[in-house]
C-alpha positions in Angstrom: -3.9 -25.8 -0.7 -5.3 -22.8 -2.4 -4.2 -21.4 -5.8 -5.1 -18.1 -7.1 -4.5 -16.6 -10.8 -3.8 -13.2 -10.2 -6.8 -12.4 -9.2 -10.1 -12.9 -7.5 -11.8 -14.6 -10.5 -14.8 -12.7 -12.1 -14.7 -9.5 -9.4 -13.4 -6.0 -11.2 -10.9 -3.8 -10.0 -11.5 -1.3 -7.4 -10.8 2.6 -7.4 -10.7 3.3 -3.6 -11.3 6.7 -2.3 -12.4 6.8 1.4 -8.8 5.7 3.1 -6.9 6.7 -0.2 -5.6 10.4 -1.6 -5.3 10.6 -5.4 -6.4 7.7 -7.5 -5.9 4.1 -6.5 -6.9 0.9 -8.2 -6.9 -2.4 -5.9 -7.6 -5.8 -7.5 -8.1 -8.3 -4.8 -5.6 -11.9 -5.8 -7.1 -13.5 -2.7 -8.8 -13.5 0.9 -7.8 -16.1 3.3 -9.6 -14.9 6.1 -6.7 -12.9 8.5 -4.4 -12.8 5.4 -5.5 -11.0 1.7 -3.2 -10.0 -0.9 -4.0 -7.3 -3.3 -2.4 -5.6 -6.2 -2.2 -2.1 -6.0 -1.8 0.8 -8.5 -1.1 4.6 -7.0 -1.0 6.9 -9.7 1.4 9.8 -9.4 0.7 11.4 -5.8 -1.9 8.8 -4.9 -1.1 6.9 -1.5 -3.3 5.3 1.3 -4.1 7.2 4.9 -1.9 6.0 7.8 -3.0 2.6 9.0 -1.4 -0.5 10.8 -2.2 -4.6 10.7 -2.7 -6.2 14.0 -0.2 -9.1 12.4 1.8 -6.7 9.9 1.9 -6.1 6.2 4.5 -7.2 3.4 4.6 -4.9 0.1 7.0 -6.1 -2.9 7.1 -3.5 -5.1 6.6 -4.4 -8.9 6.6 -1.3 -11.0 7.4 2.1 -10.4 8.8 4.3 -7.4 7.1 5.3 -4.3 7.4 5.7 -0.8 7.0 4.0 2.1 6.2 5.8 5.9 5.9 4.7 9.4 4.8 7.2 12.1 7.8 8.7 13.8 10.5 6.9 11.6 12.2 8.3 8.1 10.1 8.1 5.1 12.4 6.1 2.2 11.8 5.7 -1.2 11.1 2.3 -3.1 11.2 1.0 -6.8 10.4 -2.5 -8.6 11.7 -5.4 -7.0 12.0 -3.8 -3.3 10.5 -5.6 -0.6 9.0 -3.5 2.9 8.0 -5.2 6.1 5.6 -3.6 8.6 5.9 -4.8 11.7 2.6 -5.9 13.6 0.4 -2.7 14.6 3.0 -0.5 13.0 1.3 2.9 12.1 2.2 3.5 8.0 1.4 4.7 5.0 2.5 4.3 1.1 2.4 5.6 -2.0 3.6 6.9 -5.4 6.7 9.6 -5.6 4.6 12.8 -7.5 6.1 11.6 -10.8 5.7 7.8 -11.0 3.0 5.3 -10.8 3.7 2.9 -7.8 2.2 -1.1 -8.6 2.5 -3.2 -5.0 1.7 -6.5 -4.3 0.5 -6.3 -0.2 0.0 -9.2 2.2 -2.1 -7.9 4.8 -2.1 -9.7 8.3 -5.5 -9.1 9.8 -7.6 -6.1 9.0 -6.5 -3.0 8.2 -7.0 -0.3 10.8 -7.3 3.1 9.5 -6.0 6.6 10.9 -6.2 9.7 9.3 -4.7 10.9 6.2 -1.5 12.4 5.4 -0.9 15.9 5.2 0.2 17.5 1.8 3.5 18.7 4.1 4.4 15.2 5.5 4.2 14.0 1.9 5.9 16.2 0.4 8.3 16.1 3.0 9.0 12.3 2.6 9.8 12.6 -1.1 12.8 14.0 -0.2 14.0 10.7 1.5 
């Protein structure tokens, strides 16, 4: 049995960039090996570059609205409490609405594998979900 308090004791919180538009602020709760979770905070605009999990990802949404993308499907917007499910090797993104903060909790299956970023148009376009 493991137990983790929130986060990974002693390591500070992370402002990614490279696989990230807009500011982004990752504390990692735990790393299992082919599972980590992480707690996320997108500021207003800020979401990650398409990408996909060999065994899927699981986001629960605990503060703020966003949205949530998966390549060739409809964008849909999510706020606190909402639970999303990306299926293994799914292609997706996520990230905060252009006036909210977005806070996640996501359960990553396997590494992430990273495409390219989203384009200001495809964004903006999904906020209209």
């Amino acid at each position: 049995m493991h137990v983790s308090h929130g986060r990974e004791p002693g390591r500070p919180s992370e402002q990614r960039t490279a696989t990230f538009t807009g500011t982004v602020h990752l504390d990692l709760v735990m790393d299992a090996g082919d599972v980590t979770v992480n707690t996320v905070v997108f500021t207003p605009g800020a979401r990650t570059y398409w990408h996909a999990h060999p065994g899927g990802q699981l986001l629960q949404v605990t503060g703020g609205r966003g949205i949530v993308a998966s390549r060739g499907g409809q964008a849909s917007i999510v706020g606190s409490g909402d639970l999303v499910w990306a299926e293994p090797g799914e292609e997706h993104w996520h990230g905060a609405c252009q006036d909210s903060l977005l806070t996640h909790t996501a359960v990553s299956h396997g590494p992430t594998q990273w495409r390219g970023e989203v384009s200001e148009p495809d964004y903006t376009a999904a906020q209209q979900a």
